[in-house]
C-alpha positions in Angstrom: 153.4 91.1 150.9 150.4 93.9 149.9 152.3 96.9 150.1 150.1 99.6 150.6 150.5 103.9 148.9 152.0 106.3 150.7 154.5 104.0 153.3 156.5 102.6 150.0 155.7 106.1 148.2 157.9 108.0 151.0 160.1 105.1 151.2 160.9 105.9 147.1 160.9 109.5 147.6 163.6 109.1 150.2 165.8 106.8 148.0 165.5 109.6 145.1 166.8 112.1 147.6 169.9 110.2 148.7 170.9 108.4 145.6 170.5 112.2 143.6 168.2 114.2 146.0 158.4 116.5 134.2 154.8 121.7 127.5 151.7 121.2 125.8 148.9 119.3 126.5 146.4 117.3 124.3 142.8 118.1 124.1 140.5 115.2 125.5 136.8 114.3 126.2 134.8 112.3 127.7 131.2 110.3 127.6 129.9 109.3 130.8 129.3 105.4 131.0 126.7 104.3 133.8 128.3 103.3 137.0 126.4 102.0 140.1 124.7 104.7 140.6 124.3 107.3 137.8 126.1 110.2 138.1 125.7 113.6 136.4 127.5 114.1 133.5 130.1 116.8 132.9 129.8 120.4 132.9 130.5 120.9 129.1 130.7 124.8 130.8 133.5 124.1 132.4 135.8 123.4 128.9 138.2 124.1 127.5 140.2 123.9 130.7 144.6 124.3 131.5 145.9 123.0 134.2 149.1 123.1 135.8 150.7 120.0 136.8 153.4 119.9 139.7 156.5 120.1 137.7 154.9 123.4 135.9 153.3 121.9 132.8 150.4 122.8 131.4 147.5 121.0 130.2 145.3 121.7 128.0 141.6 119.9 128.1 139.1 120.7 125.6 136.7 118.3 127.2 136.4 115.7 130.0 138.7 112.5 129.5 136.6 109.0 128.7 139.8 107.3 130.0 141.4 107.9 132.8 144.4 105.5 134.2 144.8 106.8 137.7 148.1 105.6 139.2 148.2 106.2 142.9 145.1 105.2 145.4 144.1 108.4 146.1 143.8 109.8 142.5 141.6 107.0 142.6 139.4 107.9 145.4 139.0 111.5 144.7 138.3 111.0 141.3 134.9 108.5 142.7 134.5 111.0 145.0 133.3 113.7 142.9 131.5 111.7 140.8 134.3 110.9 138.0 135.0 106.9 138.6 133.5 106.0 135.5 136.0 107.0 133.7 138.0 105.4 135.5 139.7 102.3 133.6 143.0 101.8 135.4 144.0 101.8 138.7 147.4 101.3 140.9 147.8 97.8 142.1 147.3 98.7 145.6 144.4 100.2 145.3 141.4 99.1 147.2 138.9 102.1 147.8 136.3 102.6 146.9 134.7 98.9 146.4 133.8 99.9 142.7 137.4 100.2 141.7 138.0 96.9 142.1 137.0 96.2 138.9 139.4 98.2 137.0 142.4 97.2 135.5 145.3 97.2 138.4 148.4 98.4 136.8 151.7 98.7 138.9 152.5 103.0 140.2 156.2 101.8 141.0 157.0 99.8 138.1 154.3 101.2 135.4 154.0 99.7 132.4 154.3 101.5 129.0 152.6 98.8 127.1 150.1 98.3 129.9 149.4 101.4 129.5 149.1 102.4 126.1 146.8 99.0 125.7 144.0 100.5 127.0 144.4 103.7 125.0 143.5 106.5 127.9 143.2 109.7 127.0 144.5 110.7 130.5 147.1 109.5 132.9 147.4 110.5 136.6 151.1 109.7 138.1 152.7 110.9 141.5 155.8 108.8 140.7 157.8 108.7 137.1 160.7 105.9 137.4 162.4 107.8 134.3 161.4 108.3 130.6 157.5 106.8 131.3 155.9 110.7 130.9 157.7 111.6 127.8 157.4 108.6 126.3 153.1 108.4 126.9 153.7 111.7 125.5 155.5 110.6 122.5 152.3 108.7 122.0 149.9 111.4 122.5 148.6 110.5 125.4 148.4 113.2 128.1 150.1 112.5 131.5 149.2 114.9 134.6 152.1 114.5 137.1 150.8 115.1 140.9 152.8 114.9 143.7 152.0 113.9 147.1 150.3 116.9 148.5 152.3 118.2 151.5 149.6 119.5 153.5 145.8 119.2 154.1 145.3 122.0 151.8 147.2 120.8 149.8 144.9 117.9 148.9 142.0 120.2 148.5 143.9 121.9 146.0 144.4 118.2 144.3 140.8 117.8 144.5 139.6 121.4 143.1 143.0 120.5 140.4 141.0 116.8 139.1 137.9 118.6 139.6 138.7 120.8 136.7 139.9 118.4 134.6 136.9 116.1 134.8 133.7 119.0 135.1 133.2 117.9 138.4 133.6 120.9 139.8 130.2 121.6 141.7 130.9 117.8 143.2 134.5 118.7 144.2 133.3 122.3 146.1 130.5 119.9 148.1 133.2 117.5 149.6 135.9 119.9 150.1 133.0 121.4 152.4 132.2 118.3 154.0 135.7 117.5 154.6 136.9 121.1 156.1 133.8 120.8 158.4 134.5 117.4 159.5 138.0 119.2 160.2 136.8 122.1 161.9 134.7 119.4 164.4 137.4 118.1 165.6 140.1 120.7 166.1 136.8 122.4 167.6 137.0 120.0 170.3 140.5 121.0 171.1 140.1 124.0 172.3 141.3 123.7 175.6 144.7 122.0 173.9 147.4 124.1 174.6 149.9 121.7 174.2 149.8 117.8 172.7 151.7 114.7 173.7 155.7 114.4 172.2 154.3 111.7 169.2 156.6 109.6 166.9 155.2 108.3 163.8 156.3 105.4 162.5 156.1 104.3 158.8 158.8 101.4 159.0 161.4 99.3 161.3 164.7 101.5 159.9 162.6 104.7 161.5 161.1 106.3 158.8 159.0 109.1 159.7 156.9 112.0 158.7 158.5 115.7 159.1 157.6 119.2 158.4 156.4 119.7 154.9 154.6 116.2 154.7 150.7 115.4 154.9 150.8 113.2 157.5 152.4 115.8 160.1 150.0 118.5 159.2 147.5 116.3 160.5 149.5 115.7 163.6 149.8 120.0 163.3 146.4 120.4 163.4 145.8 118.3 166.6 148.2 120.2 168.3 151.0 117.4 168.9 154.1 117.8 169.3 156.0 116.0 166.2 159.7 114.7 167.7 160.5 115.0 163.8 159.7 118.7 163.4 163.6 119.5 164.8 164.9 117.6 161.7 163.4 119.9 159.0 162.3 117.2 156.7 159.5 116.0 155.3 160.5 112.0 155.3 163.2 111.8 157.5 164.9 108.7 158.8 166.0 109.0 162.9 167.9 106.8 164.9 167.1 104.9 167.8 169.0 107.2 169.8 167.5 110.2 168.8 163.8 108.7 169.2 165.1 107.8 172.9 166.3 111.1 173.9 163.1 113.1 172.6 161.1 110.8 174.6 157.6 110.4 172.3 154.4 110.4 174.7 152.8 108.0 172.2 153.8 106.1 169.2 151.6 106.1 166.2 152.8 102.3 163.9 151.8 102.9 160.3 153.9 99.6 159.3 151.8 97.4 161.8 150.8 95.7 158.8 154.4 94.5 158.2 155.2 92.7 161.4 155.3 95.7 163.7 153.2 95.8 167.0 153.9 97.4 170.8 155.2 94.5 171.4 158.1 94.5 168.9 158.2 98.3 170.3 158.8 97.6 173.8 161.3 94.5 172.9 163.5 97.2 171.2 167.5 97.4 173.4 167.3 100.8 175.1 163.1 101.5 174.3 162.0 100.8 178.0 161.7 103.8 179.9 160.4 106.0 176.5 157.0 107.2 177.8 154.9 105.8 175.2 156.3 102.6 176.3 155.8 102.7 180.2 152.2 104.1 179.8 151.4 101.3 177.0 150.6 104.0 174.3 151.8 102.6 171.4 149.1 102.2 168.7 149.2 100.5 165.4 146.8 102.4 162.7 145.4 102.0 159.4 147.6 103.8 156.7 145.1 103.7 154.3 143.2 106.5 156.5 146.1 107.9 158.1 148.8 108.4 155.3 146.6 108.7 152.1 145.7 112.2 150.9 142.5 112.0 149.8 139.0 112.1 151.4 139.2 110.2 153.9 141.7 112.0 155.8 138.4 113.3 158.0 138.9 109.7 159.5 142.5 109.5 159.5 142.1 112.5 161.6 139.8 111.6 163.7 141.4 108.1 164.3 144.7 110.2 165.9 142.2 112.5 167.6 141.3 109.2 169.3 144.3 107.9 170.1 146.1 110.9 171.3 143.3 112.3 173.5 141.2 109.3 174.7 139.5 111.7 176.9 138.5 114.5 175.0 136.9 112.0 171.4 135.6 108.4 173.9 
């Protein structure tokens, strides 16, 4: 089974949180390599450059890394995004966007390899998930590691973007698509307007109920289409509900993001006690792509715009 990024990613943030629920940086630099199409090289204006990474470190760049290993599918596709996939040498395993990065080296974000890793001899590596000792001992190496977690709002992966921006001198690049994308945002929520109040929606990331909660990217998307999230009332970014309490708060539509795994409406509707939830009786249970829907990067415009769709037929034909 091809597991996809973020369904297994909450799933392992959610197991950290029950079972218990990353100073100094190297100076790196980077020569552009030619890609399918040529991109402009780094601003050598833009170094030295520290960043802070999510656990507080800071990082140190002198100039842009030559080798990145990216471990998470959307590191990868911002990093193509603004113009930076040619240093690119390593991606996650489940990574399969943009076409280009296909090419790379697919190393495991779950189950990283140190040896893997070192082999290639990057001067940078991107994780979002550190199954213990893997940061400090790249370190130990001297090979810089930039811990990123999953970003917990929409603005919160422009600041992810403007963050890699900085590291790799693609800052002009980053500033055009975080335009593009906040446009193709303000479209859409333009065409709610007259929205006062969403369908209930439950969001579905796998068969034990899994969801999405306040504090998680996926339900600020659902926040800025004006839906009514029946996980909001846990607190919780990842929650896990019960059948029962999906019942009672009766969801107007059901959003699958584990169709890919066996799910479907009709594995929905066949569940003891589903039959007269709302989503069920009006047939509005809908399996989308997680790729566009749960991965912070910049294609959330079309994850958007995919629930814009689904949630109000009428208003996006």
């Amino acid at each position: 089974m091809r597991l996809r990024y973020l369904v297994p990613a909450l799933l392992a943030v959610v197991a950290l949180a029950v079972l218990a629920c990353n100073g100094g940086g190297n100076g790196v630099r980077s020569t552009p390599t030619a890609v399918e199409e040529a991109a402009p090289s780094p601003s050598p204006a833009a170094f030295p450059v520290t960043v802070t990474d999510s656990n507080g470190k800071q990082i140190t760049f002198e100039l842009a890394p030559e080798k990145i290993v990216a471990l998470a599918p959307s590191f990868v596709e911002i990093l193509f995004a603004i113009g930076a996939g040619d240093a690119v040498v390593a991606v996650d395993e489940n990574t399969d966007f943009p076409p280009e990065a296909a090419t790379k080296t697919k190393l495991s974000g779950f189950e990283p390899s140190l040896e893997g890793i070192a082999a290639l001899e990057p001067d940078l590596v991107i994780i979002f998930f550190d199954p213990g000792g893997l940061e400090d001992a790249l370190e130990g190496l001297g090979i810089p590691v930039l811990f990123q977690q999953t970003p917990a709002s929409v603005q919160g992966v422009f600041d992810q973007i403007e963050l890699l921006s900085s590291v790799t001198g693609r800052l002009d690049e980053a500033e055009s698509l975080i335009a593009d994308m906040q446009a193709g945002i303000d479209a859409i929520v333009a065409g709610l307007a007259d929205v006062q109040e969403g369908p209930r929606i439950f969001h579905e990331l796998d068969s034990t109920f899994f969801t999405v909660g306040p504090g998680s990217f996926v339900a600020d998307l659902y926040g800025l289409l004006n839906a009514q999230n029946i996980a909001d009332a846990t607190g919780e970014p990842f929650p896990q509900m019960n059948a029962e309490a999906i019942i009672e708060a009766d969801p107007e539509v059901i959003i699958l993001a584990d169709a890919e795994f066996g799910e479907s409406a009709e594995t929905v509707k066949a569940r003891p006690g589903w039959e007269n939830v709302s989503a069920v009786q009006s047939d509005r249970i809908f399996p989308v792509d997680p790729d566009l829907v749960s991965r912070p990067g910049p294609r959330l415009v079309e994850g958007l715009e995919t629930l814009a769709k689904l949630l109000y037929p009428e208003l996006f034909p």
